[in-house]
Structures are given as C-alpha cells and as structure tokens.
C-alpha positions, 0 to 999 in steps of 0.5 A, spaced: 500 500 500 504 504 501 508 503 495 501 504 491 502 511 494 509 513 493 508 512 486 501 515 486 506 521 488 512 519 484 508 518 477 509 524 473 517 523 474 523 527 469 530 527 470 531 533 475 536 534 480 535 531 486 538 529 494 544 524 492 545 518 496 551 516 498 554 519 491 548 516 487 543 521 485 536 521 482 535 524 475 544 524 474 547 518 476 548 512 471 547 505 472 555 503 471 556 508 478 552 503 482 557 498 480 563 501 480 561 503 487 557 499 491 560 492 487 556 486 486 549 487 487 545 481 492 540 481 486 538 484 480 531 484 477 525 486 471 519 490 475 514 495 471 520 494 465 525 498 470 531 494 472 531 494 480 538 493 483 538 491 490 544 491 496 541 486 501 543 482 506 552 481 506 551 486 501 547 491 504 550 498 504 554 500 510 548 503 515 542 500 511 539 493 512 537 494 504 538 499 498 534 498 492 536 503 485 530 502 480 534 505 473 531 506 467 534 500 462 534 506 456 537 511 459 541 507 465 539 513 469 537 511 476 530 515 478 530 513 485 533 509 491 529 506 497 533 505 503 532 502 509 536 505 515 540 499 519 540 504 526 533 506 529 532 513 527 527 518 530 523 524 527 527 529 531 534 527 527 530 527 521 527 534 522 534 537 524 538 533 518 532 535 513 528 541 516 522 542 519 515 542 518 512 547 512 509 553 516 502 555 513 502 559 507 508 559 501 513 554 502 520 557 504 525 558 500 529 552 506 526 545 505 521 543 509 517 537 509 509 536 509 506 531 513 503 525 508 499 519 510 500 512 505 494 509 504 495 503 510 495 510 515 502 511 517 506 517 517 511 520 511 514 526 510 514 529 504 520 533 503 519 536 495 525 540 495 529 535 495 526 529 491 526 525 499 520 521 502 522 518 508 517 513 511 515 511 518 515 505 521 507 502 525 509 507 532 510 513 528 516 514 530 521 512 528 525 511 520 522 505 516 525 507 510 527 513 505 526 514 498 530 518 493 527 521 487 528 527 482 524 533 486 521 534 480 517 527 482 516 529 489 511 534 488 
C-alpha cells in the first residue's frame, strides 16, 4: 500500500536534480556508478520494465539493512533509491538533518517537509525540495525507510 502511494506521488517523474545518496543521485547518476561503487549487487531484477538493483543482506550498504536503485534500462539513469536505515532513527534527527515542518502559507525558500499519510495510515514526510520521502515505521516514530527521487517527482 504504501508503495501504491509513493508512486501515486512519484508518477509524473523527469530527470531533475535531486538529494544524492551516498554519491548516487536521482535524475544524474548512471547505472555503471552503482557498480563501480557499491560492487556486486545481492540481486538484480525486471519490475514495471525498470531494472531494480538491490544491496541486501552481506551486501547491504554500510548503515542500511537494504538499498534498492530502480534505473531506467534506456537511459541507465537511476530515478530513485529506497533505503532502509540499519540504526533506529527518530523524527527529531530527521527534522534537524532535513528541516522542519512547512509553516502555513508559501513554502520557504529552506526545505521543509509536509506531513503525508500512505494509504495503510502511517506517517511520511514529504520533503519536495529535495526529491526525499522518508517513511515511518507502525509507532510513528521512528525511520522505516527513505526514498530518493528527482524533486521534480516529489511534488
């Protein structure tokens, strides 16, 4: 459900700067990249005709249980990392490494997140400005996940 939504988010996606993950950037970055600096993925497979290359397990990035990179096989561009942080990370760390919640009225010229619900009912915040949607877990409070995309996407 909560990845319906995310793509429901992310549908009207075009190659645009992003927030880059470890080097990797949405809309920029290659496919040969990946390789070159994460080596061997654990598995590579075909969904909805992109390609998905997943770090898991003894492969998995250092600081994540998994990383997933989902590359467009024309172009080799990465449109978009779904991390998922090994660490516990609260609301408190994600505001103070992000921004804050949006104020009413024009966005700030700062990034500040907008606070979504998937359809399952849990909590994300949208940070637009920087192509980010990071995903709590059931308890609301801590980090389930993070998704990296153009910021175009992230609208």
């Amino acid at each position: 459900m909560r990845t319906l939504t995310l793509l429901a988010v992310l549908a009207f996606a075009v190659p645009a700067a992003a927030k880059p993950w470890q080097g990797i950037e949405p809309g920029t970055s290659k496919r040969e990249e990946i390789i070159k600096k994460f080596g061997e993925p654990s598995r590579t497979v075909t969904q909805d005709g992109k390609e998905i290359i997943a770090y898991l397990g003894k492969e998995a990035i250092k600081g994540t249980t998994q990383a997933q990179f989902k590359v467009d096989p024309g172009s080799q561009l990465v449109e978009r990392i779904d991390v998922f942080p090994g660490p516990v990370i609260d609301k408190e760390t994600i505001e103070n490494s992000y921004g804050p919640a949006c104020p009413a009225g024009p966005a700030p010229a700062t990034p500040c997140y907008l606070r979504k619900l998937t359809e399952d009912f849990r909590t994300y915040f949208l940070y637009p400005k920087l192509g980010l949607a990071i995903f709590f877990n059931e308890d609301g409070k801590t980090v389930q996940s993070f998704t990296f995309t153009t910021q175009k996407a992230a609208k």
